[in-house]
N, C-alpha and C positions, 0 to 999 in steps of 0.2 A: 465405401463408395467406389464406382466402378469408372472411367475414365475413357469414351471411345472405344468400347471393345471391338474387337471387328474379328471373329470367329467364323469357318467355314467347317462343320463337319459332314462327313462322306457317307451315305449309308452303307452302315454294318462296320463303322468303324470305331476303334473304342481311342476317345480322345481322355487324358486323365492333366486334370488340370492342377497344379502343385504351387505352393510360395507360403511365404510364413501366416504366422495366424493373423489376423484382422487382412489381409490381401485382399479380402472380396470373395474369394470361393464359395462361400455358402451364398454369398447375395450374388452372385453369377449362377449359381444354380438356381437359384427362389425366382429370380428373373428368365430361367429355359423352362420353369416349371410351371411361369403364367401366375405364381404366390404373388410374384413385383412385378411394377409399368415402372418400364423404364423411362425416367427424364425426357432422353432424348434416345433416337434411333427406334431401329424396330427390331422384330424377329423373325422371320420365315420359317415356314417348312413348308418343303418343296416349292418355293419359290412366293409361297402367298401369306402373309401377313397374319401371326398368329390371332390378331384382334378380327379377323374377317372370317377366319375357321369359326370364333367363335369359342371360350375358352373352357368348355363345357367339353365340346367334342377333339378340341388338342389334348387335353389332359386324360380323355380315354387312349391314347396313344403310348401313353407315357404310365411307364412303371418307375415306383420312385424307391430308395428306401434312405431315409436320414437318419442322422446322429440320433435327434432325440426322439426317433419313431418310437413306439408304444406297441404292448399286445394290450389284447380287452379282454374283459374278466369273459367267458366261453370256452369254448374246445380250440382244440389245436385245428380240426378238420375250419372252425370257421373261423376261427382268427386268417387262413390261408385264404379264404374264398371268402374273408372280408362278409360276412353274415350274407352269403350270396344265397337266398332263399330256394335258387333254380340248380346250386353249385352241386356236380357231380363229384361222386368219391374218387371216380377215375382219373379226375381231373387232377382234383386235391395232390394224390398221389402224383401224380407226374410231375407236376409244381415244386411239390417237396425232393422227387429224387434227384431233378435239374440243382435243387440247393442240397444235394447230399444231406438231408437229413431223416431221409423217410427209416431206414434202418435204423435210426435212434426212438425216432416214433412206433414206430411198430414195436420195438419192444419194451416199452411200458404198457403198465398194466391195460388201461382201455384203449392203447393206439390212440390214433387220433381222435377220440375222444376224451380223451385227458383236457381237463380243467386248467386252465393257464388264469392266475391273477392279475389285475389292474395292469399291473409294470412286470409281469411275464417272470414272475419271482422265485416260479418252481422252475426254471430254465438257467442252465448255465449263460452264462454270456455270448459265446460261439454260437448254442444251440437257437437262443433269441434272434440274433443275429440271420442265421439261415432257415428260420420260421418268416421272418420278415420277407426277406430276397423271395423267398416261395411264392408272399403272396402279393408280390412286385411281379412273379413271372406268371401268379395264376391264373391274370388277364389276359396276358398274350400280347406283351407290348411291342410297339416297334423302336419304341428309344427306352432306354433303360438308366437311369437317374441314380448311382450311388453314392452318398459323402460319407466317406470312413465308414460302409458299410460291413468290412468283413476285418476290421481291427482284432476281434478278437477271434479269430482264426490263426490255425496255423498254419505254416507256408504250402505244404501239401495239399493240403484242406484247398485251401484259395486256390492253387492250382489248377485241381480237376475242377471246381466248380468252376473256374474262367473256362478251361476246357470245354465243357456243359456249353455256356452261353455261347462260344464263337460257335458253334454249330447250329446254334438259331438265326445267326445273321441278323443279331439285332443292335441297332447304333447304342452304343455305351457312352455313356459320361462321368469319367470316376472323379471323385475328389478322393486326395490319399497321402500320407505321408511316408509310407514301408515300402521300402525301396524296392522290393519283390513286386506289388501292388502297381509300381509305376514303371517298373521294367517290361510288365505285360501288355501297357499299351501300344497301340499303331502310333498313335500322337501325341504329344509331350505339352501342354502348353504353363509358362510360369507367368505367375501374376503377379505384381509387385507395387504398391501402392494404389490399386485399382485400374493399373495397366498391365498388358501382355508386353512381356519383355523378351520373350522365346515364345516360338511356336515352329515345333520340326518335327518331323516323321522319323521314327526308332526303326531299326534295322525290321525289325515285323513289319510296318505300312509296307504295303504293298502299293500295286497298279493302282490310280485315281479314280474313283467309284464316282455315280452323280450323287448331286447333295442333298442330302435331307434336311440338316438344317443351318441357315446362317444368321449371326448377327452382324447388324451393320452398327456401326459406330454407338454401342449400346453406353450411357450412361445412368447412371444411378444408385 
């Protein structure tokens, strides 16, 4: 349960939200991701009330990738492009080399035509992992949504690929518990029984950007 949250983030900034398990982070996400209506309060972006966009056309906005996201039994090329029927190979590729994985793709045997099962089970866990993020980036979000998305990465790995994203200039929302993962962010904020108990800018935040998106006193 979430208690008056009251959250401002900046566009292009990556806010990474931290605090023990059951805190609400995953139901603070499920709630910026339009999954949950929140009890009381609202949500904005850019200033207008996510229920007035319409939650069809906020959620094309938004690239997600969760815990217990899934591949589908198909190729690697549409597991990326999400069975995008119109989806270009060019694309696909770009998507994957932003998640550093296209060079593992390319060298198995059909590239990305490789056959991935149900729960993505010819796939290491890393490799799962930034097949997902791929096809979080292969829409071309303007917020980007991760919870414990790149755990099974290693710190290098994570690295460039954060490197990747801050050159798209796109608003991040990490959930994370590796110290590395939350060191990378501009903003810090801790949750602790369904309230923000900290919220501060790490030596990266920079100059004050305008906002993309805010919640007012969100409960739920």
């Amino acid at each position: 349960m979430l208690n008056g949250v009251d959250l401002d983030i900046e566009a292009g900034q990556s806010l990474c939200i931290v605090g023990a398990s059951g805190c609400g982070k995953s139901t603070l996400a499920k709630l910026l991701l339009g999954l949950l209506e929140p009890s009381n309060g609202r949500i904005e972006i850019n200033g207008i009330d996510i229920l007035h966009h319409g939650l069809s056309e906020y959620r094309s906005l938004i690239g997600t990738v969760m815990q217990d996201d899934a591949l589908f039994a198909g190729s690697i090329a549409e597991n990326i492009s999400f069975f995008d029927e119109a989806g270009r190979l060019e694309d696909i590729i770009a998507a994957a080399q932003l998640a550093h994985i296209h060079e593992e793709i390319s060298a198995m045997p059909m590239g990305y035509e490789s056959f991935v099962g149900d729960m993505g089970s010819s796939l290491s866990g890393g490799q799962k992992q930034r097949v997902l993020l791929a096809r979080a980036l292969y829409k071309k979000p303007r917020i980007l949504v991760l919870d414990e998305a790149t755990s099974h990465l290693d710190v290098d790995c994570e690295r460039r690929i954060n490197h990747e994203i801050e050159r798209l200039d796109i608003t991040r929302i990490i959930i994370a518990h590796r110290p590395d993962t939350i060191a990378s962010a501009d903003r810090i904020v801790v949750l602790r029984n369904g309230c923000v108990v900290s919220n501060r800018l790490t030596e990266k935040g920079g100059a004050p950007q305008p906002l993309v998106l805010r919640t007012t006193e969100i409960s739920g």
